[in-house]
N, C-alpha and C positions, 0 to 999 in steps of 0.2 A: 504494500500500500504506500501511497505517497505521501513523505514526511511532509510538512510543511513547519516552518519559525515564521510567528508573528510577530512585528516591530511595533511597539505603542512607545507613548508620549505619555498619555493621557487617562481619560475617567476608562477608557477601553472598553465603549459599548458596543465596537464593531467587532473585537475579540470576541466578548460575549456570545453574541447572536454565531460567530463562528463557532462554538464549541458548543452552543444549544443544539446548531446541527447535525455537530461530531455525534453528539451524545444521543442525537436520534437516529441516528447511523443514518443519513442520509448528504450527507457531506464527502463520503468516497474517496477520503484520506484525513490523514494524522495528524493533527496539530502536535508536537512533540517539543517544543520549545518555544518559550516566547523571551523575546528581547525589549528591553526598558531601558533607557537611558538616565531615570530616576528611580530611585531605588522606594520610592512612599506614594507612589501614583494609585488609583483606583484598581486600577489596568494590572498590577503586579498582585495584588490581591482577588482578583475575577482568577487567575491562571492558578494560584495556588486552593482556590474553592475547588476547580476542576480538577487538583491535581498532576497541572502541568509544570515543570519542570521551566525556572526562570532564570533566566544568565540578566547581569544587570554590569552595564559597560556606559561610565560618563565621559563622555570627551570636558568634564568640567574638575577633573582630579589631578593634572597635569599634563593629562595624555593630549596629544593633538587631536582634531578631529579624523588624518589617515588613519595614525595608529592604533586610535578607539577603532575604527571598521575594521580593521587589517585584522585585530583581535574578533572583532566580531566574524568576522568571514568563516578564520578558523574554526573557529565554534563551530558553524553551519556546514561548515564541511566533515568538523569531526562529528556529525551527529545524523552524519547520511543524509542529509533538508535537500529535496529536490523541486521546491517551491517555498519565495521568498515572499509576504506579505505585508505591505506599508499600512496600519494601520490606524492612523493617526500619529504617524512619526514624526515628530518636529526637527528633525534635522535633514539639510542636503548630502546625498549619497554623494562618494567622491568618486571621481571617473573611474579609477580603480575596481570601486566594488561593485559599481557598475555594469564595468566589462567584464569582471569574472565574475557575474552573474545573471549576465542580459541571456534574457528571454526567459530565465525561471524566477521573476522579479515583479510582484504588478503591484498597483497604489490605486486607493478610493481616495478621490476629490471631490468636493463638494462643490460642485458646479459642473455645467453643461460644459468640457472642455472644447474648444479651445478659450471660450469664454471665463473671466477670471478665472486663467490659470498665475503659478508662482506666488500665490499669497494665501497667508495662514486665516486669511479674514474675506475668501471669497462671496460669505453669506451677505456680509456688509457690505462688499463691492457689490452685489448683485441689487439691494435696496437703495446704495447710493445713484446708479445708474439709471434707475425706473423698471426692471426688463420685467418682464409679465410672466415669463417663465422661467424657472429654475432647475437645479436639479441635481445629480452627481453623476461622475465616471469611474467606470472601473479600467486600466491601463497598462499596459505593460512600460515597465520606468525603462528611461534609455538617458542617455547623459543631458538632453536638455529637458529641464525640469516641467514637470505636466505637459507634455508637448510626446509620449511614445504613443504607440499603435494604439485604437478605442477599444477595449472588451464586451465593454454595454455601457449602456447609461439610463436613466430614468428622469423625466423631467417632474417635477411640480409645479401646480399655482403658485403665483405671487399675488399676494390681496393690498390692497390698500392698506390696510391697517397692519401689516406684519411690521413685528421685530426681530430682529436677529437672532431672539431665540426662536420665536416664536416657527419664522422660516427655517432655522436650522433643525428644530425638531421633526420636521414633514420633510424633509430631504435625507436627513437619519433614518428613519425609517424604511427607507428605499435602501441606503446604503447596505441598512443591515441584511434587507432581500438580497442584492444584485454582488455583493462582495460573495459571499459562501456560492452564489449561485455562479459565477465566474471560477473557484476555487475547483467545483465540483467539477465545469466543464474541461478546465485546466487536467487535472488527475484521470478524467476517462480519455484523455489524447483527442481532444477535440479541437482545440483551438492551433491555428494556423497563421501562419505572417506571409501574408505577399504582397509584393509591390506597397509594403510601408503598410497595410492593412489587415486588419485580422479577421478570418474566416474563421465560421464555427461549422463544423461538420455535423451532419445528421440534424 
């Protein structure tokens, strides 16, 4: 079965929703490691409720931010992960681990990409700008940041009245559908890259 390490930042409700549908076995691989750059996040306490196994690597301890990934890589490799997931990760991946990992690598944005991509605050770019539709992507990362191949996406309303929590709750939601459900098509050998695009088979 396909290992997978997940990369959080954060409260980690996208890990979540990934291991509720490990746990219904309907996810068609292993979440086996997750990775945190803070050692006191939400996100490191969801994995250990599951009983997943947490490596916690700060590029804020001395280490640079290559040599924190270089260590991280390792890890990933010594733990057989043949799918890497961005899941609320707040730091840029360095071209390095990048390219020793392109194509087994994707990230959930929260926006309609190409549309605010590169910012940690796309929900408020999305209400500063007026757009009437919102939404997230799920992607393969390649060295220009929210800019690799589209896996899916899911758009939402935008209301007059939304707040940035308000809209970022109704685009979570999707996330936590279109992330696992990316993950699962990723492990049955479905997904495909051509011509800069990704095909899904079947």
């Amino acid at each position: 079965m396909l290992k997978v390490a997940v990369m959080v930042s954060g409260r980690g409700s996208n890990l979540e929703a990934i291991l509720q549908r490990q746990r219904e076995g309907v996810l068609g691989a292993e979440v086996s490691l997750v990775v945190s750059n803070y050692p006191d996040v939400k996100a490191v306490q969801i994995a250990n409720d599951f009983g997943i196994e947490v490596f916690v690597c700060s590029d804020r301890k001395g280490n640079d931010r290559k040599e924190a990934q270089m260590e991280i890589s390792n890890m990933l490799t010594a733990r057989d992960v043949g799918l890497v997931v961005l899941a609320g990760y707040d730091r840029i991946l360095t071209k390095e681990f990048v390219r020793h990992w392109q194509g087994r690598i994707i990230n959930i944005h929260p926006s309609l990409l190409p549309a605010f991509g590169g910012t940690l605050h796309a929900q408020a770019e999305a209400l500063k700008h007026g757009v009437k539709i919102s939404g997230c992507t799920v992607h393969f990362v390649t060295e220009d940041v929210d800019a690799g191949p589209i896996i899916a996406q899911a758009a939402v309303p935008v209301f007059e009245n939304d707040t940035v929590e308000s809209l970022s709750d109704r685009i979570l939601r999707e996330e936590h559908r279109i992330l696992p459900e990316a993950i699962r098509l990723f492990a049955q050998g479905r997904l495909t890259i051509q011509n800069g695009k990704v095909l899904i088979k079947g």
